[in-house]
Each structure stands twice: as structure tokens, then as C-alpha cells.
MDAnalysis code that builds the backbone (N, CA, C; Angstrom):
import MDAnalysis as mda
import numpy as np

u = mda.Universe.empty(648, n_residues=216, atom_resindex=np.repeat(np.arange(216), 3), trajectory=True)
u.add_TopologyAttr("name", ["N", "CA", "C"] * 216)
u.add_TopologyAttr("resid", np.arange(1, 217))
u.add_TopologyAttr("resname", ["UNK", "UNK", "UNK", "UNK", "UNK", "UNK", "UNK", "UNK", "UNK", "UNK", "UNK", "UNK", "UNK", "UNK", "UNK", "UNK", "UNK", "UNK", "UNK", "UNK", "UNK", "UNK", "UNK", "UNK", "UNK", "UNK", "UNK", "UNK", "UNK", "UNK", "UNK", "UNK", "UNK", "UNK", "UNK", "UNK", "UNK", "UNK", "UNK", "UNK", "UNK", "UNK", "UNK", "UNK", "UNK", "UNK", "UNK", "UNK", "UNK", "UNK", "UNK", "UNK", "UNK", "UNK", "UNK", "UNK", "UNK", "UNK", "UNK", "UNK", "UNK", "UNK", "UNK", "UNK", "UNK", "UNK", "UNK", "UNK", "UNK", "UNK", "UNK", "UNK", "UNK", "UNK", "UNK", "UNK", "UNK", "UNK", "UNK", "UNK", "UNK", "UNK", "UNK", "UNK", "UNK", "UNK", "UNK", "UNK", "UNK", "UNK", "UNK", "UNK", "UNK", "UNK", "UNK", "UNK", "UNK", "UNK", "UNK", "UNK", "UNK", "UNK", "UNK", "UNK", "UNK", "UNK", "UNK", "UNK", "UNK", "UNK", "UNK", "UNK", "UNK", "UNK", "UNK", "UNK", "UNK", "UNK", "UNK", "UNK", "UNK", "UNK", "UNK", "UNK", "UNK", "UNK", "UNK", "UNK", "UNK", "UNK", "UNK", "UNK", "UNK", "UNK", "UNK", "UNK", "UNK", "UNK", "UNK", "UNK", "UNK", "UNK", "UNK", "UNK", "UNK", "UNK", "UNK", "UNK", "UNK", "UNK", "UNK", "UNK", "UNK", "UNK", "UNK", "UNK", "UNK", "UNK", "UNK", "UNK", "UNK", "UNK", "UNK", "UNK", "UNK", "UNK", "UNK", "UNK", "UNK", "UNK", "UNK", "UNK", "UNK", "UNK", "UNK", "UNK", "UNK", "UNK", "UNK", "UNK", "UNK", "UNK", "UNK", "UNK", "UNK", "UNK", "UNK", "UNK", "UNK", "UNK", "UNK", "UNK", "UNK", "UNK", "UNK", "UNK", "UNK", "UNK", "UNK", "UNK", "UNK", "UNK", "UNK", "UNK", "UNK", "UNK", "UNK", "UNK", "UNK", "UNK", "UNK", "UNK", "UNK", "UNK", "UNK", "UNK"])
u.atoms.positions = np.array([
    [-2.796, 15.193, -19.255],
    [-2.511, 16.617, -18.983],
    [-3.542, 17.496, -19.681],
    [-3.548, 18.427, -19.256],
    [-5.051, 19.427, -19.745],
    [-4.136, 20.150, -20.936],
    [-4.737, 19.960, -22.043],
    [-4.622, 20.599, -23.217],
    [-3.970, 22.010, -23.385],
    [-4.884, 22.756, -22.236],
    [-4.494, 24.430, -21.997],
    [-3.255, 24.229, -21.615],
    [-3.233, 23.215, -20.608],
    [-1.341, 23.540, -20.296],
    [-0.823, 23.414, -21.203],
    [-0.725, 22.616, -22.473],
    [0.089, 22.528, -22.891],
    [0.523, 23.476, -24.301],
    [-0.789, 24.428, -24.166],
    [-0.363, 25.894, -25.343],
    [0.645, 26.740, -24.528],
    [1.041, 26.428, -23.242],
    [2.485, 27.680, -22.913],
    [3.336, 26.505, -22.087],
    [4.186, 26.433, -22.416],
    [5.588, 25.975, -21.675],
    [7.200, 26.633, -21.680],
    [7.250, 26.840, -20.610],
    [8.588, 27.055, -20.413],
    [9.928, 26.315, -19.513],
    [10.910, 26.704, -19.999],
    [11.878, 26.327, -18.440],
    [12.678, 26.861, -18.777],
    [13.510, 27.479, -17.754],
    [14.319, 28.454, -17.767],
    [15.586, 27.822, -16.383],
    [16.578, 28.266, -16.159],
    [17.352, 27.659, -15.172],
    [18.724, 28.497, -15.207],
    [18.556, 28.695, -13.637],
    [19.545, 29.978, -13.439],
    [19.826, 29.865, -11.803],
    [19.487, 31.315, -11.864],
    [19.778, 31.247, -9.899],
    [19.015, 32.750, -9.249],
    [18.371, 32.331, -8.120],
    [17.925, 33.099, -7.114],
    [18.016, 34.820, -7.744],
    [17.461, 35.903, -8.036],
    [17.984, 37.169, -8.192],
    [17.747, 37.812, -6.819],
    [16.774, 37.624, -6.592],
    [15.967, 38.900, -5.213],
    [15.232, 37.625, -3.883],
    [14.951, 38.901, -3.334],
    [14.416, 37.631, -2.464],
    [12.821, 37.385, -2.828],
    [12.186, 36.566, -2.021],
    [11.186, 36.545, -2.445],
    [9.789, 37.214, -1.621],
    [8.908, 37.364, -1.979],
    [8.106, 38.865, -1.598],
    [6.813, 37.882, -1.992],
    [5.715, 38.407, -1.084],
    [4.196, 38.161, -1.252],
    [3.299, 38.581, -2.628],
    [3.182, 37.470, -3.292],
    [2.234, 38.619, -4.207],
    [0.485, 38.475, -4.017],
    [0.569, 37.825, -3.843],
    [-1.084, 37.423, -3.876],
    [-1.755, 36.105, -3.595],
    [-2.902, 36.240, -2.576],
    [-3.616, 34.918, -2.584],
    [-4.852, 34.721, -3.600],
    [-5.027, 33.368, -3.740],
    [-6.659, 32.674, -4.780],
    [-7.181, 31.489, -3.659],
    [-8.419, 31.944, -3.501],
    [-8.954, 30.691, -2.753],
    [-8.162, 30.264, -1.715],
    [-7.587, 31.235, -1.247],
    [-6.687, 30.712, 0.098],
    [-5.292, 30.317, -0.093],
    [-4.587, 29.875, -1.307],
    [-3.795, 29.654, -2.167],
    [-2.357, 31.194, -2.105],
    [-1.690, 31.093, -1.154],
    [-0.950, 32.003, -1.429],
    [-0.233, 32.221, -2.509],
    [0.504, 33.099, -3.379],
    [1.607, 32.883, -4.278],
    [2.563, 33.869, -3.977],
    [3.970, 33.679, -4.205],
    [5.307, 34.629, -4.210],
    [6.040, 35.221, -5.680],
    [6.709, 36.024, -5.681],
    [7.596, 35.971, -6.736],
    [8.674, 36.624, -6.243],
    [9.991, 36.362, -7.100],
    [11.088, 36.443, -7.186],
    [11.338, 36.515, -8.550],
    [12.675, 37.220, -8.897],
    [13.450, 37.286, -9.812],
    [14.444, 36.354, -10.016],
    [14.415, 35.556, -11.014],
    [15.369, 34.566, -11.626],
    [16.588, 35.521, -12.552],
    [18.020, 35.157, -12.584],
    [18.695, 35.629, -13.277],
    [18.922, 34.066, -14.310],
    [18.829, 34.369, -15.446],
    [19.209, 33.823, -16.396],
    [20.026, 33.729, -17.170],
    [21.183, 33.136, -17.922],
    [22.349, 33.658, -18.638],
    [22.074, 33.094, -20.343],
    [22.128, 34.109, -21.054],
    [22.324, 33.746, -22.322],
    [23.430, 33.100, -23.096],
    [23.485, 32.171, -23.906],
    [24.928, 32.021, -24.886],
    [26.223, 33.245, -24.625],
    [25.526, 34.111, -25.052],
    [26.701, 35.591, -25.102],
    [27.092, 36.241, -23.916],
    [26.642, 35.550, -22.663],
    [27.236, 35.807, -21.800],
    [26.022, 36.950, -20.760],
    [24.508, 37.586, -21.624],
    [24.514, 38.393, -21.184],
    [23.483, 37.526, -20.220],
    [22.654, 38.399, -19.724],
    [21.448, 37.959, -18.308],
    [20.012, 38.468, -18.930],
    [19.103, 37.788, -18.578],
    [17.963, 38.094, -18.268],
    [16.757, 37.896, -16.888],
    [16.711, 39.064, -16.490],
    [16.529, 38.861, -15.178],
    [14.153, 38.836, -15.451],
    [14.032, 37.467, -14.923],
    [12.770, 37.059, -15.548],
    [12.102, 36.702, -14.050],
    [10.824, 37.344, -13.837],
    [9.917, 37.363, -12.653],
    [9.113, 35.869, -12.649],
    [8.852, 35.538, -11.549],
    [8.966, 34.101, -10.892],
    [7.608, 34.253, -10.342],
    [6.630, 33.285, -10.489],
    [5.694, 33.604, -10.075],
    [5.581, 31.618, -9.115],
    [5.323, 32.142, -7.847],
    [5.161, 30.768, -7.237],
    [4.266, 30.292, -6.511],
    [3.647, 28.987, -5.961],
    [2.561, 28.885, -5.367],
    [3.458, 28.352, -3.842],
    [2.699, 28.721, -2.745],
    [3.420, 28.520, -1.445],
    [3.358, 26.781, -1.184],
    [2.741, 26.187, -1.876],
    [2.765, 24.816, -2.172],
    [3.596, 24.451, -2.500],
    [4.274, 25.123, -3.488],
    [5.731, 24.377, -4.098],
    [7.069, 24.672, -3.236],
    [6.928, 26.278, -2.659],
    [8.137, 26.787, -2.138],
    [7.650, 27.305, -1.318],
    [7.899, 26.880, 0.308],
    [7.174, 27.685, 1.213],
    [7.709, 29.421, 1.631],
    [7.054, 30.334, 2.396],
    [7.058, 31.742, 2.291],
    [8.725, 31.731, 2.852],
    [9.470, 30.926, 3.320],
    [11.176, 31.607, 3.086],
    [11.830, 31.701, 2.205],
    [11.188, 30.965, 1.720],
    [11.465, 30.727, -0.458],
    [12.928, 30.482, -0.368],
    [13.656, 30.566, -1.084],
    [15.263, 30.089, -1.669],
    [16.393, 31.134, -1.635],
    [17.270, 30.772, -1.167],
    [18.451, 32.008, -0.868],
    [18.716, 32.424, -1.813],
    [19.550, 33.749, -2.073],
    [19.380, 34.775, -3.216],
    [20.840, 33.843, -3.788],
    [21.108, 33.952, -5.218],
    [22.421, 33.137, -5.561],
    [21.971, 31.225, -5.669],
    [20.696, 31.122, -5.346],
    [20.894, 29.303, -5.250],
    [20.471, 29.415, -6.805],
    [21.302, 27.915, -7.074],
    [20.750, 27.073, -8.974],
    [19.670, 27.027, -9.030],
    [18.675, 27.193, -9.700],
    [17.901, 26.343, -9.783],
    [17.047, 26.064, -11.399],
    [16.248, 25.237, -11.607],
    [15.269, 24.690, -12.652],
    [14.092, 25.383, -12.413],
    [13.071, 25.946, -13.600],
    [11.856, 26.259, -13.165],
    [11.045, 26.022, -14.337],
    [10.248, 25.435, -14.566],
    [9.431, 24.845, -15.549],
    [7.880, 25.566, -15.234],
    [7.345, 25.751, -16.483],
    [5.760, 26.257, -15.814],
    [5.333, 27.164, -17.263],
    [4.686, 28.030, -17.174],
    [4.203, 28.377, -18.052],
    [4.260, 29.905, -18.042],
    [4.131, 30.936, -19.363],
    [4.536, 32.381, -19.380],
    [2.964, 32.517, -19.005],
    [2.361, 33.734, -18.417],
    [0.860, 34.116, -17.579],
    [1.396, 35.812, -18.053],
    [0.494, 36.179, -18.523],
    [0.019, 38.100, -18.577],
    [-1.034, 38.356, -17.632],
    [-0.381, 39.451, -17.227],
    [-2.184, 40.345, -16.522],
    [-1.314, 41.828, -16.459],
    [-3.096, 42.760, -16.592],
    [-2.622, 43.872, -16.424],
    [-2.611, 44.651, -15.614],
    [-1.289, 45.366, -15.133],
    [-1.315, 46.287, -13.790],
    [-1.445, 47.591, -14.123],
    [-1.821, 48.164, -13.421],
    [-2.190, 49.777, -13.580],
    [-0.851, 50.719, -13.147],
    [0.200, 51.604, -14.297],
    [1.155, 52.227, -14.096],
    [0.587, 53.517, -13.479],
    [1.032, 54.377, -12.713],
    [0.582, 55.643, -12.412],
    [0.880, 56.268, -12.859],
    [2.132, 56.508, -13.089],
    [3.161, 57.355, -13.877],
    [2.466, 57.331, -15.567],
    [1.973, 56.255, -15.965],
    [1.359, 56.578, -17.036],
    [0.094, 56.242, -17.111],
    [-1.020, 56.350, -16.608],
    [-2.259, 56.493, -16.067],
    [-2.734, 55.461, -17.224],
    [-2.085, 54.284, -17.137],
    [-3.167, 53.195, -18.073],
    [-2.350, 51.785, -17.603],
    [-3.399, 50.578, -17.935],
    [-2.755, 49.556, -17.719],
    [-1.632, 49.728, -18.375],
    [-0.794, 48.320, -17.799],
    [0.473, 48.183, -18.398],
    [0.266, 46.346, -18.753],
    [0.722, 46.113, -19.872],
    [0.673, 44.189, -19.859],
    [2.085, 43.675, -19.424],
    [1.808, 42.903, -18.170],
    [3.047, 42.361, -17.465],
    [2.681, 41.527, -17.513],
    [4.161, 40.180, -17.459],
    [4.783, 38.888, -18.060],
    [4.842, 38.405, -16.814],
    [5.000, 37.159, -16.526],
    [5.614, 36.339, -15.319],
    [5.837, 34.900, -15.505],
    [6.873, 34.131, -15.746],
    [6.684, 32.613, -15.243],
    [5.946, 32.500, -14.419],
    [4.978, 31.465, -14.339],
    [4.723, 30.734, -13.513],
    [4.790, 29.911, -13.335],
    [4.834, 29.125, -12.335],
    [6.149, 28.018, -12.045],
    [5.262, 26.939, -11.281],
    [5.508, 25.698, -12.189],
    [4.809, 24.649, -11.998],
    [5.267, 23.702, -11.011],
    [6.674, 23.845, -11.283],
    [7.948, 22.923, -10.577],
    [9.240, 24.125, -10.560],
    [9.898, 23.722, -9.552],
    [11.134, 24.277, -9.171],
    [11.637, 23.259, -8.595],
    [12.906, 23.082, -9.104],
    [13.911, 22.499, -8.085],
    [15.482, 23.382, -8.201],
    [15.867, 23.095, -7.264],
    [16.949, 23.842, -6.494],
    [18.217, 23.153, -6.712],
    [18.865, 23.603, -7.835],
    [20.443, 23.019, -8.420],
    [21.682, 23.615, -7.417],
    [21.104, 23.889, -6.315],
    [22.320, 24.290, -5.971],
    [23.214, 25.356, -6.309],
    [24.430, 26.515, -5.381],
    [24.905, 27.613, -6.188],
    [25.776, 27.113, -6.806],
    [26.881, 25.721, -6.735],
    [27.907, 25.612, -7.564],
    [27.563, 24.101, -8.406],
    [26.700, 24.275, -9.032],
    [26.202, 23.159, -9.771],
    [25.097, 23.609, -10.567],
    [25.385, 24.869, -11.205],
    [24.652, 25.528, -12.186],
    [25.210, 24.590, -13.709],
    [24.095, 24.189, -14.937],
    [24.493, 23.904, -16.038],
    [25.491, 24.630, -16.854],
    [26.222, 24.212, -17.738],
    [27.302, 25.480, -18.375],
    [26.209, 25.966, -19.036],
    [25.457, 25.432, -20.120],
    [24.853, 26.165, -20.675],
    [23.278, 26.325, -20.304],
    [22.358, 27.422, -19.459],
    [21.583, 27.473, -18.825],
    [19.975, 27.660, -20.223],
    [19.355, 26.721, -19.782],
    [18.154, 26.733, -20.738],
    [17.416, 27.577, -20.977],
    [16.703, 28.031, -22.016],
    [15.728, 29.218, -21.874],
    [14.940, 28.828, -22.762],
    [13.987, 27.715, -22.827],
    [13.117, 27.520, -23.768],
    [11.472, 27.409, -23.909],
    [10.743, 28.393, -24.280],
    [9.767, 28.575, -24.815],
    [8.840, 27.435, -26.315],
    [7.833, 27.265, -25.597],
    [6.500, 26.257, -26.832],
    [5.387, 27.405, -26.396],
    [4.435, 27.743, -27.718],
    [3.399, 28.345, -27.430],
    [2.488, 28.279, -28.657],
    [1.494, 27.569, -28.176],
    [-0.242, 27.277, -29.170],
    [-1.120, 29.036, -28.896],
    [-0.920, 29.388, -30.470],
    [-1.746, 30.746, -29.672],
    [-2.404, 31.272, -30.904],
    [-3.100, 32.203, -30.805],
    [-4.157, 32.906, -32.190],
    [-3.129, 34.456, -32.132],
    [-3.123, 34.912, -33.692],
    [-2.594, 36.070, -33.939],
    [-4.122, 36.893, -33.327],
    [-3.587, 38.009, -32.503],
    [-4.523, 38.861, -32.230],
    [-4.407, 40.396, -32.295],
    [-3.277, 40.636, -33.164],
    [-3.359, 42.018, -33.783],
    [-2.427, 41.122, -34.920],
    [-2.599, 42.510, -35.837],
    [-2.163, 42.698, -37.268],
    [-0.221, 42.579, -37.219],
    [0.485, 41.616, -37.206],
    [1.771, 41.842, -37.007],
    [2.678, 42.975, -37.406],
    [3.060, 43.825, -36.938],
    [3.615, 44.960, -37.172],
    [5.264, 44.443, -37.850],
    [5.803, 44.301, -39.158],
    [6.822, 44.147, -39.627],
    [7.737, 45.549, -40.106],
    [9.208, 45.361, -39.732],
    [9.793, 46.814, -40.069],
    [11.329, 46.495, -40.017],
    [12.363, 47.435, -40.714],
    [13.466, 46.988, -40.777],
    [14.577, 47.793, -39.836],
    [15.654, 47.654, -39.463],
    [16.351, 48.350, -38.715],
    [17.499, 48.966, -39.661],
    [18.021, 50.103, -38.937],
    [18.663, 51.300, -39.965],
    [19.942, 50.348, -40.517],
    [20.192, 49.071, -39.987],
    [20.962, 48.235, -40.854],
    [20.749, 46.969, -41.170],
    [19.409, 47.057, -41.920],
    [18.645, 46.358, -43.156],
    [18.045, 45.171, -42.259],
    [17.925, 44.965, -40.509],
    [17.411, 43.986, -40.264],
    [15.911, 43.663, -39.919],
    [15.923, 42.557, -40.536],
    [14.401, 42.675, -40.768],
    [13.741, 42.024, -39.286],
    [12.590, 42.376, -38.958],
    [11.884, 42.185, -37.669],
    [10.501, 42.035, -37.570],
    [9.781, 41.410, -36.464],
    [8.133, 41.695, -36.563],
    [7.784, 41.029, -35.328],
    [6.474, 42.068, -35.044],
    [6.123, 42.157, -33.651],
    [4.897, 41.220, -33.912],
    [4.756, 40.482, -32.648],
    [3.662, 39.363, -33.497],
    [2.919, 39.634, -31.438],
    [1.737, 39.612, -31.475],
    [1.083, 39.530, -29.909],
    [-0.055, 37.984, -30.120],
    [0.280, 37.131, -29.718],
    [-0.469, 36.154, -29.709],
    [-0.887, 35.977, -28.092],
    [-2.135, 35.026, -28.418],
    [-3.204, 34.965, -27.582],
    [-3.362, 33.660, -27.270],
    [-2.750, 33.022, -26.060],
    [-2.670, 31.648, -25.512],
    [-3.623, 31.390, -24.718],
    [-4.254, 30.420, -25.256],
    [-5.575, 29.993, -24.240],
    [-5.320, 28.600, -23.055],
    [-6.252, 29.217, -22.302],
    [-5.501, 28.604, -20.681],
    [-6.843, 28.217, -20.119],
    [-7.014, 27.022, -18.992],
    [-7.961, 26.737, -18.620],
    [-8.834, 27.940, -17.690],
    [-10.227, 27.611, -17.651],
    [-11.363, 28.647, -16.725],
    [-11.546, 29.790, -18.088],
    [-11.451, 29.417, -19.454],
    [-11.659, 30.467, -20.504],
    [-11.125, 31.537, -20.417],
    [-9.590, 31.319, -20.239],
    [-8.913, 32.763, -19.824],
    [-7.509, 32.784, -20.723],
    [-6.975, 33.816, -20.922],
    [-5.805, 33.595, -21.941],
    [-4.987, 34.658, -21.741],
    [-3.379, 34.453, -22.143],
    [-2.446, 35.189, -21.970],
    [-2.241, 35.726, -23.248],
    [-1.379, 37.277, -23.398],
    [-1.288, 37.835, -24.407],
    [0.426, 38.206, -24.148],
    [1.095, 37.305, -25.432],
    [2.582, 37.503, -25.117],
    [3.233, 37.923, -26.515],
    [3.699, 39.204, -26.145],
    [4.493, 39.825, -26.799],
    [5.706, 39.153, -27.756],
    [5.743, 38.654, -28.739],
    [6.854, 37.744, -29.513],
    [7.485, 39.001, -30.600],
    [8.813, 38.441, -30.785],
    [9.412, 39.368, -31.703],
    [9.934, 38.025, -32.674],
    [9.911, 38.327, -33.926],
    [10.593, 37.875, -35.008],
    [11.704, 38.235, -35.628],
    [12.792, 37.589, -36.497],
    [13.895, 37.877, -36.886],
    [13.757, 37.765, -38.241],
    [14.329, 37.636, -39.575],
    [14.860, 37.626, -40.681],
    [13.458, 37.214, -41.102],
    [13.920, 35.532, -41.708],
    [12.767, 34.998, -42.691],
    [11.598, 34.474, -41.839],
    [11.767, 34.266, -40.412],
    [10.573, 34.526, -39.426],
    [9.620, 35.714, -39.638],
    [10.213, 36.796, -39.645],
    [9.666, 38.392, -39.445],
    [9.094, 38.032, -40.977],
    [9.726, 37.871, -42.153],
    [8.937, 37.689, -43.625],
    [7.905, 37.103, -43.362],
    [7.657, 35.838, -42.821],
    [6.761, 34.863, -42.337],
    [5.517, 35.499, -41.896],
    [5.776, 36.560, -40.949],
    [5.042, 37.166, -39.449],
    [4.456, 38.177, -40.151],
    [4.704, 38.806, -41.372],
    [4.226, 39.380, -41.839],
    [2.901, 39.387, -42.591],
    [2.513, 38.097, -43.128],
    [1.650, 37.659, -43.725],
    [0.563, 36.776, -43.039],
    [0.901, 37.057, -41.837],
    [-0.066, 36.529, -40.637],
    [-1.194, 37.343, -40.603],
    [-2.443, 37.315, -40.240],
    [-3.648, 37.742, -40.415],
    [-4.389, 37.610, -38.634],
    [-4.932, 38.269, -37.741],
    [-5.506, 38.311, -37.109],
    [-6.568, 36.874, -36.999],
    [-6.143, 36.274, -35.742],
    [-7.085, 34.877, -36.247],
    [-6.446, 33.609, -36.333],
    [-5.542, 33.647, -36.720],
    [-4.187, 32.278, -37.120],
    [-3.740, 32.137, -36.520],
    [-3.877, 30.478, -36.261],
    [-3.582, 29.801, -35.382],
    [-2.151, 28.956, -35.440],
    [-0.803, 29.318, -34.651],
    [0.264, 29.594, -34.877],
    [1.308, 28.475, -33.511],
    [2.050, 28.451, -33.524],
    [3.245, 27.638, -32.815],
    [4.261, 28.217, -32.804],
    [4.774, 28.493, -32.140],
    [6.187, 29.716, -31.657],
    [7.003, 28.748, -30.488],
    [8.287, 28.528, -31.261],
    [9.016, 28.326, -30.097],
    [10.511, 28.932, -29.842],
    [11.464, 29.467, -28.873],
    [11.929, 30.280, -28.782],
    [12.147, 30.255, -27.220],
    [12.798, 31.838, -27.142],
    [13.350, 31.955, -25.651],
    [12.488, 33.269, -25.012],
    [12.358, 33.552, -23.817],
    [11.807, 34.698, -23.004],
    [12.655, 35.591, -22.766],
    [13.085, 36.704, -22.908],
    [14.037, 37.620, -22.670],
    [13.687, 39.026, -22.263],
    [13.873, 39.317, -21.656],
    [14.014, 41.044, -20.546],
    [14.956, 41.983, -21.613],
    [14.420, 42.956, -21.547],
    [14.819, 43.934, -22.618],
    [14.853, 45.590, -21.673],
    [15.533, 46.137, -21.318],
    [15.614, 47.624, -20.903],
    [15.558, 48.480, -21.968],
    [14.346, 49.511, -21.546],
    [14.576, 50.719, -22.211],
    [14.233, 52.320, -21.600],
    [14.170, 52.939, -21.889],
    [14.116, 54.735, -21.339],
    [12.742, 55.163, -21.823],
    [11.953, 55.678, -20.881],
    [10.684, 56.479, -21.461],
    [10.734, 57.666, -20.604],
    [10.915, 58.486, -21.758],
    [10.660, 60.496, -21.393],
    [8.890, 60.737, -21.547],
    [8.859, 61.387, -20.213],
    [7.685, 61.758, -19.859],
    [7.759, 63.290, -20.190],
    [6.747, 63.664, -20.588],
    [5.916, 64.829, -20.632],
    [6.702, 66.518, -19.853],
    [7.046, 65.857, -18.534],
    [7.669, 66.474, -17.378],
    [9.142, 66.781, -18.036],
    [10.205, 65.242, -18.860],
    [11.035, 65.381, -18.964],
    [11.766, 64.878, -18.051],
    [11.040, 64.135, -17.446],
    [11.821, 63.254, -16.215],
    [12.397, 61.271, -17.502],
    [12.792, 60.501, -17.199],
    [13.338, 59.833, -17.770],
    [13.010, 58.468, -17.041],
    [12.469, 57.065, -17.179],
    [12.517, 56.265, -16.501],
    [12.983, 55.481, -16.829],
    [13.920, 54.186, -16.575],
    [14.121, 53.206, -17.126],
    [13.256, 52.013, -16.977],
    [12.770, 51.688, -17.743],
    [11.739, 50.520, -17.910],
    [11.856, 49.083, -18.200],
    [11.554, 47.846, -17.580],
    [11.854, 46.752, -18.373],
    [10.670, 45.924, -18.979],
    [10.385, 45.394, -20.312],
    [9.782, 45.199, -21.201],
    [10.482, 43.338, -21.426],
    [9.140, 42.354, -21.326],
    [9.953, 40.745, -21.411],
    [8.890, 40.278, -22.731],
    [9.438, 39.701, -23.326],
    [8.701, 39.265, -24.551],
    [9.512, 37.941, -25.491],
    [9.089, 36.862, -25.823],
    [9.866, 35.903, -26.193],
    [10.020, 36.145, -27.900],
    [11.428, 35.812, -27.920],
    [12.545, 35.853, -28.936],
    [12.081, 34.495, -29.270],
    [11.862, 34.889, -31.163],
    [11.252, 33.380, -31.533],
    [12.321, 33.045, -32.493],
    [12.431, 31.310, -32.475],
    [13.735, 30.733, -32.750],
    [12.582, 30.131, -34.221],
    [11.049, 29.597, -34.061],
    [11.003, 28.901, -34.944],
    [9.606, 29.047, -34.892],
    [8.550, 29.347, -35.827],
    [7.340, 29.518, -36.203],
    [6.259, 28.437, -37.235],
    [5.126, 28.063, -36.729],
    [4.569, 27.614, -38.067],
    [3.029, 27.413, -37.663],
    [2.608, 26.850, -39.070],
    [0.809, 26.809, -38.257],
    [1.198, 25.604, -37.413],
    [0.226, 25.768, -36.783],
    [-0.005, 25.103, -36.068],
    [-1.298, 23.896, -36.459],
    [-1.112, 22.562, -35.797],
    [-2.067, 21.323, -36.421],
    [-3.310, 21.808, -36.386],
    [-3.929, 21.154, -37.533],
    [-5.213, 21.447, -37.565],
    [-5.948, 19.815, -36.565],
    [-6.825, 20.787, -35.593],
    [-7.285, 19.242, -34.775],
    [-8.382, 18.807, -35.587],
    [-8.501, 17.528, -34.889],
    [-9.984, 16.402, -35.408],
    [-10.946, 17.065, -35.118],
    [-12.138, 17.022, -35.316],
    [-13.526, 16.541, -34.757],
    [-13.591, 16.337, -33.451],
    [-14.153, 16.633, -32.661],
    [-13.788, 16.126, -30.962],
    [-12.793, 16.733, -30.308],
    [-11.769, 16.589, -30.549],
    [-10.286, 17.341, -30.079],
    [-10.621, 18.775, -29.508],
])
């Protein structure tokens, strides 16, 4: 397996949200996406964008409500917001494998697990919440084959966030954890109000990462 794959992995497993819609061809190579709904422990959802190749799932793609498995890797690129006249950095599975669990043969407890080989590439922003919880924004930089790399938004918790703090631009790191969709409100200028959604993986467990050989 190529090395690059293996600095982002995910799988996630849920069911159908939306239907599925054209996003773009490469080299002739169509791809789709759809929205996966996901369920957390606590009952709540995270509704996480699906990025697919027409190879795996042809253009009728999967009924809205079906089970399914999706394994593949988290991918950034940036789209241009209008409303706020600058890129924006958007998230997507991309999906290596899918298979189709069916609507009444969903797992009880549905997976959401994140691995990621990546370099700190800003200064981790650490800070506490108005009831003493401690946190830290960490943006690491996953390198992917054709010299190209994703930039994914990670948040830290307690003695993680202590950890994340003392990270340095450059350090080379291992994050593993879950992907999660987050809503929030941005007031514009106008005073108009949008609701926005923001996906960034919730890290369960941090450390350096191996130092390779010679060759490696």
C-alpha cells in the first residue's frame, strides 16, 4: 500500500443522507457526493460529505436511508464563499470502499474512526472555556501522493489540549479520533445571519509520531 495512504484513514458507517449529485470529473474519472448521516454514542448525528468515484458507485448512487460502511480517507480543498469573498477550507471523505449494510441492519454502535500522520502547520491555538475546559486547535498537514496534502482542522480536549500546546510548527504528530460536523451562526456586516457548518476531527489520542529509517 502507498505510504501516503496510509497518513489519513477513516471509516465511518451510517446511512444514505441526500441524494447523490455530480461533483466533478479527473482524467475522465467522474466523482459524486452525498451526505452520510452518522450517529454518535449520545445519540446525536453528524451529517459528513461523501466524496465518490463513479467506479465504486455508479451515477444512481444509493437510496436515501440505505446502511452503509465507508472507508477512505479525510481530503481538503478550497472553495471560494461569495458571501465572504475568500476561500473557504472544506472537508470531505473520500471514499475508497463503500458497501451497502442495508436500512435495517445498521450496527448498534456506528463507527467513526479517524488515523492521521501529519506536520503541525500553525502554532496550536490553546484556550479554556468559561467552565474551566481546557481545549486546542491543532491544523495539521497530511501528506498524500502527486506531492499534495490535506489541511485538517483537529480540536483537542483536557491533557490532549496541554499536550497541543507545546507543539511547535513542524512536528511530526499521530492523531487518532473521530470526524464530526459542528453548526454555527455568522453575522455579516449587513446583519443578515447564516448558519454555517464547520467538520473537523475530535481527537481521542495524540503522540509523535515514529521516527523513520534511512530509506523509509
Amino acid at each position: 500500500m502507498d505510504q501516503n495512504t496510509t497518513n489519513s484513514q477513516i471509516i465511518i458507517s451510517g446511512k444514505v443522507h441526500c441524494r447523490f449529485a455530480f461533483s466533478h470529473e479527473v482524467y475522465g474519472e467522474g466523482f459524486y457526493r452525498f451526505d452520510a448521516e452518522v450517529f454518535r454514542l449520545s445519540n446525536a448525528t453528524d451529517i459528513m460529505p461523501v466524496t465518490v468515484s463513479e467506479r465504486i458507485v455508479d451515477a444512481a448512487g444509493l437510496p436515501m436511508g440505505t446502511g452503509i460502511s465507508v472507508c477512505g480517507q479525510i481530503r481538503s480543498y478550497n472553495s471560494y464563499v461569495e458571501e465572504d469573498r475568500r476561500n473557504k477550507l472544506v472537508l470531505t471523505v473520500f471514499a475508497r470502499d463503500i458497501e451497502a449494510t442495508g436500512e435495517e441492519n445498521l450496527p448498534e454502535t456506528n463507527p467513526n474512526e479517524v488515523y492521521l500522520n501529519g506536520f503541525v502547520c500553525k502554532p496550536p491555538v490553546y484556550r479554556t472555556t468559561p467552565f474551566g475546559r481546557e481545549i486546542a486547535d491543532i491544523l495539521l498537514a497530511v501528506n498524500r501522493s502527486y506531492n499534495k496534502s490535506d489541511y485538517i482542522p483537529c480540536i483537542a480536549w483536557g491533557r490532549n489540549a496541554r499536550y497541543a500546546e507545546k507543539l511547535t510548527v513542524g512536528d511530526n504528530i499521530q492523531i487518532w479520533g473521530r470526524m464530526q460536523s459542528r453548526t454555527y451562526q455568522k453575522k455579516y456586516e449587513t446583519g443578515e445571519i447564516i448558519e454555517k457548518v464547520a467538520y473537523e476531527v475530535s481527537v481521542s489520542k495524540l503522540s509523535p509520531a515514529p521516527v523513520k529509517e534511512d530509506g523509509e
